[in-house]
C-alpha positions in Angstrom: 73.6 53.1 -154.1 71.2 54.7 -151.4 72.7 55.1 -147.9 69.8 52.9 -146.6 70.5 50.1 -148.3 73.9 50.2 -147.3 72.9 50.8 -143.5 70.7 48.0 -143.9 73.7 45.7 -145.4 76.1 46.9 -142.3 73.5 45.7 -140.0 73.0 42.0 -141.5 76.8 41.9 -141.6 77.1 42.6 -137.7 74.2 40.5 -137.0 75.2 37.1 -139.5 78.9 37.6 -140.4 77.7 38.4 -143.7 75.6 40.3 -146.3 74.5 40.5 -150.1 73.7 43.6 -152.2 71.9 42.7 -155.3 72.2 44.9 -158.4 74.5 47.3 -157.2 75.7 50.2 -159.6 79.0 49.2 -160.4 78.5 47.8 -164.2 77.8 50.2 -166.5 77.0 48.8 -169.7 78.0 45.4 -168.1 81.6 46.5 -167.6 83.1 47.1 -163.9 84.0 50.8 -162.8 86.4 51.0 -160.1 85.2 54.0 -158.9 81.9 52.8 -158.4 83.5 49.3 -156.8 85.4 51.7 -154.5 82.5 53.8 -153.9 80.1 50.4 -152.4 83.3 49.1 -150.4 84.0 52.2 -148.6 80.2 51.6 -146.8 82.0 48.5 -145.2 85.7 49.9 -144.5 89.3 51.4 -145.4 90.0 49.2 -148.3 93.8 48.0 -148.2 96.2 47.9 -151.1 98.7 45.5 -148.6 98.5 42.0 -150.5 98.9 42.8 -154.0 99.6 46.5 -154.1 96.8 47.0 -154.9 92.9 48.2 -153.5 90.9 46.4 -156.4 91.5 42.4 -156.8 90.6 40.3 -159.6 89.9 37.2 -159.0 89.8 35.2 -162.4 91.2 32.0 -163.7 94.8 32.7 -164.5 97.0 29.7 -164.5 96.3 26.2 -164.2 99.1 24.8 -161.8 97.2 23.1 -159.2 99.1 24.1 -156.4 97.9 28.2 -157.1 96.5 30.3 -155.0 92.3 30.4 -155.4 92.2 33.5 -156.7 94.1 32.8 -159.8 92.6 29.3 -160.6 89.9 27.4 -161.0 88.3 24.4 -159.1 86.4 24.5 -155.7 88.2 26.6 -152.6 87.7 24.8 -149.2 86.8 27.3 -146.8 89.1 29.6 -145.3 89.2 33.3 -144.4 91.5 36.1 -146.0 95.0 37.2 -145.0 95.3 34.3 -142.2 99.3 34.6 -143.3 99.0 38.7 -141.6 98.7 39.1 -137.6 96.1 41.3 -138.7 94.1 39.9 -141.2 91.8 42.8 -143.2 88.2 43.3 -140.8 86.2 42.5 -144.2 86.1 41.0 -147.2 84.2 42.4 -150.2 83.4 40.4 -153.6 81.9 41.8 -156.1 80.5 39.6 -159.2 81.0 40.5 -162.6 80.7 37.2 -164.2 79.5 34.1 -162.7 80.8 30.3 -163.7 78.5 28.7 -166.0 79.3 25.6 -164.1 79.3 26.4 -160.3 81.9 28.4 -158.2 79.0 29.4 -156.2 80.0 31.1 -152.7 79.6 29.1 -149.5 79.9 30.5 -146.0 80.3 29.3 -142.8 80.3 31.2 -139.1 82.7 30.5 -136.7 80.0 29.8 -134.4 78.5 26.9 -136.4 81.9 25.6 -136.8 82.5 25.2 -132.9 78.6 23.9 -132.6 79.8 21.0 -134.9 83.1 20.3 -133.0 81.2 20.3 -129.9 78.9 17.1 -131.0 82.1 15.8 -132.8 83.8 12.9 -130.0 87.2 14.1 -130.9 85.8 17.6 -130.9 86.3 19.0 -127.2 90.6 17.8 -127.3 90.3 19.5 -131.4 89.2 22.5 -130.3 91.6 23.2 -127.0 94.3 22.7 -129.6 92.8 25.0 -132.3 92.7 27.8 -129.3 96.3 27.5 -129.1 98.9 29.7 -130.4 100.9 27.6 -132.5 99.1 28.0 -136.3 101.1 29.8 -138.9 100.6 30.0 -142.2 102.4 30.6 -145.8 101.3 33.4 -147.8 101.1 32.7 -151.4 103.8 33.6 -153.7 101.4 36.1 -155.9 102.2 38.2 -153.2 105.6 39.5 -152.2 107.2 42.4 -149.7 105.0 42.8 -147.0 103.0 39.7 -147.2 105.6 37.6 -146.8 106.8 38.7 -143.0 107.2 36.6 -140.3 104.5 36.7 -138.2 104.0 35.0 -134.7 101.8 31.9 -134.4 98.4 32.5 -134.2 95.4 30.4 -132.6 92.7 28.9 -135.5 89.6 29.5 -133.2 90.7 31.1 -129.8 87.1 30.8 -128.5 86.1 34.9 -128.7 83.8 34.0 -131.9 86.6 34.6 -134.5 88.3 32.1 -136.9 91.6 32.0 -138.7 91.6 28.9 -141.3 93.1 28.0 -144.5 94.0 24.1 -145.1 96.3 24.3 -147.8 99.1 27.0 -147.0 99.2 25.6 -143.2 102.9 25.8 -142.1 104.5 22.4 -140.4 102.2 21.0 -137.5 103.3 18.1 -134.4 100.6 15.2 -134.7 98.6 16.4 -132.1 97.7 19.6 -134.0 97.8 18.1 -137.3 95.2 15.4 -136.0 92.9 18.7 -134.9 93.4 19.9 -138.1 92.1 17.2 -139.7 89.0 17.4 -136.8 88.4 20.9 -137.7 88.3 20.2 -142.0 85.7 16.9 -141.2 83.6 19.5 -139.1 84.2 22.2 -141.7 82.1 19.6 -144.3 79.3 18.6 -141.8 78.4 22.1 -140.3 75.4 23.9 -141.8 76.9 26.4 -144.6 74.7 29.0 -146.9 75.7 28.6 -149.8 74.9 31.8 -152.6 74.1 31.6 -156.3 76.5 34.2 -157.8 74.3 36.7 -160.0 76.0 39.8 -162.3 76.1 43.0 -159.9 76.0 41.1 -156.8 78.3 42.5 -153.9 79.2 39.4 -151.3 80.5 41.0 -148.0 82.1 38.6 -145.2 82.6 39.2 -141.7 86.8 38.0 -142.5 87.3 37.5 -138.5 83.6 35.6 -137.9 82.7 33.8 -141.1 85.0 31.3 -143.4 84.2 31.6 -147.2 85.2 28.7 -150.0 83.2 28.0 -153.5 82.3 24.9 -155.5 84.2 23.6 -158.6 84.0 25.3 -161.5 85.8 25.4 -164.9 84.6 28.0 -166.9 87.6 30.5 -167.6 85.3 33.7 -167.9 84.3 33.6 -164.4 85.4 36.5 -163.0 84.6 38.4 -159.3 86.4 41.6 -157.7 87.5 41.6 -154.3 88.2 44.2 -152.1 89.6 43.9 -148.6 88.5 46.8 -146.2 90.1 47.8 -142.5 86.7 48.7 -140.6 88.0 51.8 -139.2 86.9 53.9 -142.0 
C-alpha cells in the first residue's frame, strides 16, 4: 500500500476518530496474509499481542451462547470501545474485512463528541454525564481471555469530559442506582446520536480512534462472516 495513502488515512483518523482503506493488499487470491495485515496496521501503531496472545484476531462466529463475547458470535454488538476492562485500553483499533455478512453486521461508529452533544439536549443528560465523568466504572473482561486481561484494574470514568470514551454495556461491573440510572441515560443517547454507519466490502481496512470513537454492528447471522482485528499502541 503507498505511503500516501496511508498518510492520508492517519490524517482522517486524527481529524474524525476514524478512517477506511478500500482494497488494501492484504488478500491474495482472496485469502488473508498476515504479513500483509501486519504490514497496513503498523501505519497506525505497535500492534499488541496482550488480549489473546496474540497480534492478529479473528473475529468470526464461533459459539452460539448468547452471553459470548462479540467477537466470537453472531447478532448485532451495541457500541462500545476495545479493552475498556485494561487501565490502558490499546490507542487504535484495526479491522480488517475478509468476508462480509450476507445479512448485515455492517460497522457503526459513534464519536465521543456526538455522544456528549446528545446527552446535553437529553433532560436527564447534564446529572448523566457528571456521573459518567466519575471514577467509579469497571468492567469484566471476557472469559476468551485469560492472564493478563483479567487484572484488577482501578475504576475508571465512561466520558471524563477530555473528548475520550470508555463504554461497553454488557460486561459493566455492579453499579449504585444513581450510576446505573446514567447508564441507562448514556445507552438511550447512544441510540439517538448521529452514527456513520459503513457497508463492509472484501479488502476493506476499518481503523477507529479506540479512545474518541465507540464501534458496534447490526445483526447478522451468516456464519461465514469473518473480519481481522488488530489492536495497535500508537507509539510505534
Amino acid at each position: 500500500m503507498r505511503e500516501t495513502e496511508i498518510l492520508r488515512a492517519r490524517d482522517e483518523l486524527a481529524a474524525c476518530g476514524w478512517t477506511v482503506l478500500e482494497d488494501a493488499p492484504f488478500l491474495p487470491h482472496g485469502r488473508p496474509d498476515p504479513e500483509g495485515v501486519l504490514r497496513i496496521a503498523t501505519g497506525f501503531g505497535r500492534p499488541s499481542s496482550r488480549d489473546g496472545g496474540r497480534e492478529i484476531w479473528t473475529v468470526t462466529p464461533r459459539t452460539t451462547r448468547p452471553g459470548a463475547t462479540f467477537s466470537i458470535r453472531a447478532g448485532g454488538a451495541g457500541f462500545h470501545t476495545d479493552a475498556q476492562y485494561h487501565s490502558r485500553p490499546e490507542d487504535v483499533v484495526c479491522l480488517f474485512v475478509v468476508r462480509p455478512a450476507a445479512d448485515g453486521g455492517d460497522t457503526m461508529l459513534l464519536t465521543a463528541r456526538d455522544v456528549v452533544a446528545t446527552l446535553g439536549r437529553d433532560p436527564a443528560g447534564e446529572v448523566a454525564l457528571e456521573r459518567l465523568a466519575q471514577p467509579v466504572w469497571t468492567w469484566t473482561p471476557p472469559d476468551v481471555f485469560t492472564g493478563k486481561a483479567a487484572a484488577a484494574v482501578p475504576p475508571m470514568p465512561v466520558l471524563p469530559g477530555d473528548g475520550t470514551v470508555r463504554w461497553r454495556r454488557d460486561n459493566l461491573g455492579p453499579l449504585r442506582p444513581p450510576h446505573a440510572h446514567a447508564a441507562t441515560v448514556l445507552e438511550s443517547g447512544l441510540r439517538r446520536a448521529p452514527a456513520t454507519r459503513l457497508r463492509q466490502h472484501p479488502g476493506d481496512v476499518i481503523v477507529i480512534d479506540n479512545h474518541r470513537t465507540l464501534h458496534g454492528r447490526t445483526p447478522f447471522a451468516d456464519p461465514e462472516r469473518r473480519l481481522l482485528r488488530v489492536r495497535l499502541w500508537a507509539d510505534r
